[in-house]
N, C-alpha and C positions, 0 to 999 in steps of 0.2 A: 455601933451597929452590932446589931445579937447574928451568933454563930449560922440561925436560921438562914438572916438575910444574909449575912456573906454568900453563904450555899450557893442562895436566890441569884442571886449576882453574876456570880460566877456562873451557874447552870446558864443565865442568860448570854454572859459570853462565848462559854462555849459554844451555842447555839449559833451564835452570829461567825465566830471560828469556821466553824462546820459552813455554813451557808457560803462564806465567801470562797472559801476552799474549792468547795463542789463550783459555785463560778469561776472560781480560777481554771479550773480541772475543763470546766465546760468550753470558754473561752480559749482555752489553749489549745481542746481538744480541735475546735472547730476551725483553728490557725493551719495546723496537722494536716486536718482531710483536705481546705481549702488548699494550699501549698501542693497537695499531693494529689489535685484535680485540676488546679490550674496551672497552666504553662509562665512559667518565671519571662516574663513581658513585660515589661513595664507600659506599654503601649496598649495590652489586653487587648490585642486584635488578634481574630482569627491569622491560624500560620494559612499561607496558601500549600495545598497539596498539589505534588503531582495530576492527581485526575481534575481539579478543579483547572489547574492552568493547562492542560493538554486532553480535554473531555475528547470521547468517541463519536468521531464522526459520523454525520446523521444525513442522510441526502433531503432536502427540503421536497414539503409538498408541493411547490412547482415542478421539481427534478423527479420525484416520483411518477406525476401524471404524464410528465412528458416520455419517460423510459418505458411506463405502462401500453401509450401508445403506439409508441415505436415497436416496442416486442407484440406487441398483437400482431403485426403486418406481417413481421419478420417468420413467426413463428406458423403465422396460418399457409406462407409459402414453405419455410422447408422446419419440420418439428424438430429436428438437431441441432437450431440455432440456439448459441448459450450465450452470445456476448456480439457488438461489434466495436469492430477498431477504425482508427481515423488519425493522422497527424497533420494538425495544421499546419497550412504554409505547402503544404507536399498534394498525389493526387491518389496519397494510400488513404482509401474510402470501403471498406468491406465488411461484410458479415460475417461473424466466425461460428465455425460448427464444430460439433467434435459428436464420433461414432465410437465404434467398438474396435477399431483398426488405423493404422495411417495408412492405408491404399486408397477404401474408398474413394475421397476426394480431392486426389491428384488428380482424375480426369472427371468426375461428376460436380459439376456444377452445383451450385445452390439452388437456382430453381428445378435442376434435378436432368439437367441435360445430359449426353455423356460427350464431352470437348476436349480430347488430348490438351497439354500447354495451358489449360485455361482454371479447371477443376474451381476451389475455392479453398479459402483461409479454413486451415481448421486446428484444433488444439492438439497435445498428442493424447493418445488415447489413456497415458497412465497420470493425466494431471485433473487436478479438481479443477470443473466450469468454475466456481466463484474466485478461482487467484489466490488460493490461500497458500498456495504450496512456494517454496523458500525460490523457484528457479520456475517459470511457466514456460512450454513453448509453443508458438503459434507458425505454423509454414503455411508457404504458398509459393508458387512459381512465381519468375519474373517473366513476365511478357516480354519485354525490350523489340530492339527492330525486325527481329523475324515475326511477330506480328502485330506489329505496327500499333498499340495504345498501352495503358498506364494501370490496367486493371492488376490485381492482385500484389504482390509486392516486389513489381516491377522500381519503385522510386526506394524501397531501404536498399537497392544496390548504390543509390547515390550517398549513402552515409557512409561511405569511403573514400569521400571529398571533404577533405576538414571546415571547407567553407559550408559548405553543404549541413555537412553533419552541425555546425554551428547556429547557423542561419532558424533550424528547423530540429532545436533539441527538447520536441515532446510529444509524444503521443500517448492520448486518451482511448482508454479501455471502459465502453458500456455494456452494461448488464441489466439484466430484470428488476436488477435490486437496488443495483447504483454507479456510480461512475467512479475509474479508480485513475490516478495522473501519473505519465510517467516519464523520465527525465532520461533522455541520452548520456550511454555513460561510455561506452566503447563496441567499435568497429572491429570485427577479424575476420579476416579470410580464412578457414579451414578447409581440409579434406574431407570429403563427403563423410568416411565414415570416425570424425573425429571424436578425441577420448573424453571430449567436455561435454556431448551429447547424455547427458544422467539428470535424470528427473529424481533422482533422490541422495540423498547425503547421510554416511554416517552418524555427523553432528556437526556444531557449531564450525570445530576449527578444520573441518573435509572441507565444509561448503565454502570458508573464511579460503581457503589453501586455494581452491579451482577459482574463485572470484581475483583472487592477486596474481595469479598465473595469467589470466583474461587481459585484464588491467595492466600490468606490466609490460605485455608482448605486445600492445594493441597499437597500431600505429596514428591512428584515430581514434581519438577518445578527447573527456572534460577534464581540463586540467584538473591537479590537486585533490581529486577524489580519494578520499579513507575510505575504504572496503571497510563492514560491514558485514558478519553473518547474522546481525538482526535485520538488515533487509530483506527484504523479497524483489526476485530478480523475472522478468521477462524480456523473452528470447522471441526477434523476429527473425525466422531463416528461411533462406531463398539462393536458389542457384545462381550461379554466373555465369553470363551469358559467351565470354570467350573460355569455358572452359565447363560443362558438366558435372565436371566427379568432383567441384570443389563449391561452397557453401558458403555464403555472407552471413553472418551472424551480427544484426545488432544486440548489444545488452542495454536494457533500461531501468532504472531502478523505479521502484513505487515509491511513490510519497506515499509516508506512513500518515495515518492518521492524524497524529499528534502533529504532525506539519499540516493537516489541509487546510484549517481555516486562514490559514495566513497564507498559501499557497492561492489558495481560490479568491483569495480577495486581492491578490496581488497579478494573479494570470487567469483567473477563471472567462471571463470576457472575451478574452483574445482565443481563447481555447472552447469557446465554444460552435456545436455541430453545425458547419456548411457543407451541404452537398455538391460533390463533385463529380460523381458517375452521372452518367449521360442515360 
């Protein structure tokens, strides 16, 4: 073989040197990126995320048209209506308003009467309508036997009967927008002007500190309950009726989101609205 073709030969291998090289380099590269975009699975299934297993709750176009209609009614009687409340099993059925003050409507009615003892459910003046705030409070007087029926929140004094409080641990909060569920968590008796009345918290561990103080003193309440300052807490308070200067407070906890859909398929039904006002 002359010098030429060895050359030849050679040139030719190096050629195919070089080619497989650059495949190797390509293949290996493509090993690299692959490994380093896919998740080491051997299974290659999507992981589940948090948001896919716990998505944000959406009230359905049934529960829409129904809250739509409801608020028209509510709202063409008194224009401060921002929510009503209702616990099943019980005969707390009312409208709730919220103004610029809490006086108002201790004695002004919802359809706009002016009724000492009777007034209407209303929010406090420093909490947001839609619930979003860490602790909400709604009052209303009790009626009890000085005048004789069941209107406003004459029945959360009976959640100071463990059986009671048991039998009938939930009540549902509607809105314009949607329905929010809430779960009996503890009964106390307070002094009127007591120091757990605060519609706002430092931070986590303020709001963590007054919920375990709640919970711990409360003589009625669900067992076993872990506090939570990712919760959101509403407050139903109302007098008593063998004593004035002192204050029923139930606390309720919301189901968060991430719990309704199994919440609502598991109690939605039994939970929902019957009319009991006459």
């Amino acid at each position: 073989m002359s010098i030429r073709s060895k050359k030849k030969n050679l040139s030719i291998w190096k050629i195919i040197a070089s080619v497989v090289a650059v495949a190797i380099v390509v293949v290996g590269g493509y090993f690299v990126i692959n490994n380093l975009s896919t998740p080491n699975d051997s299974t290659n299934e999507p992981k589940v995320t948090q948001e896919t297993k716990n998505p944000a709750y959406t009230a359905s176009a049934e529960e829409k048209e129904y809250l739509s209609n409801k608020f028209k009614g509510l709202t063409s009687t008194n224009s401060d209506t921002i929510a009503y409340v209702y616990a099943p099993g019980t005969q707390l059925d009312e409208p709730v308003v919220q103004t610029k003050d809490n006086e108002t409507y201790l004695n002004k009615t919802f359809e706009g009467d002016n009724v000492p003892y009777l007034g209407a459910v209303f929010m406090d003046m420093d909490n947001k309508k839609d619930f979003s705030d860490r602790l909400t409070w709604l009052f209303a007087h009790a009626r009890g036997s000085k005048l004789g029926d069941h209107r406003m929140f004459n029945d959360v004094n009976y959640y100071s009967r463990q059986d009671y409080f048991d039998e009938n641990p939930y009540v549902v909060i509607e809105t314009p927008e949607r329905k929010f569920y809430y779960e009996a968590v503890a009964m106390i008796i307070v002094p009127e002007e007591t120091a757990f009345y605060r519609t706002s918290f430092d931070d986590d561990k303020d709001f963590e500190k007054q919920l375990t103080t709640i919970y711990d003193t409360a003589e009625v309440k669900k067992p076993n309950v872990k506090v939570s300052a990712k919760d959101k807490y509403l407050v139903l308070s109302t007098c008593r009726e063998e004593d004035d200067t002192i204050r029923a407070n139930l606390y309720l906890r919301q189901i968060p989101d991430s719990e309704m859909s199994e919440f609502v398929k598991q109690h939605g039904e039994k939970l929902t609205y019957k009319p009991t006002r006459s």
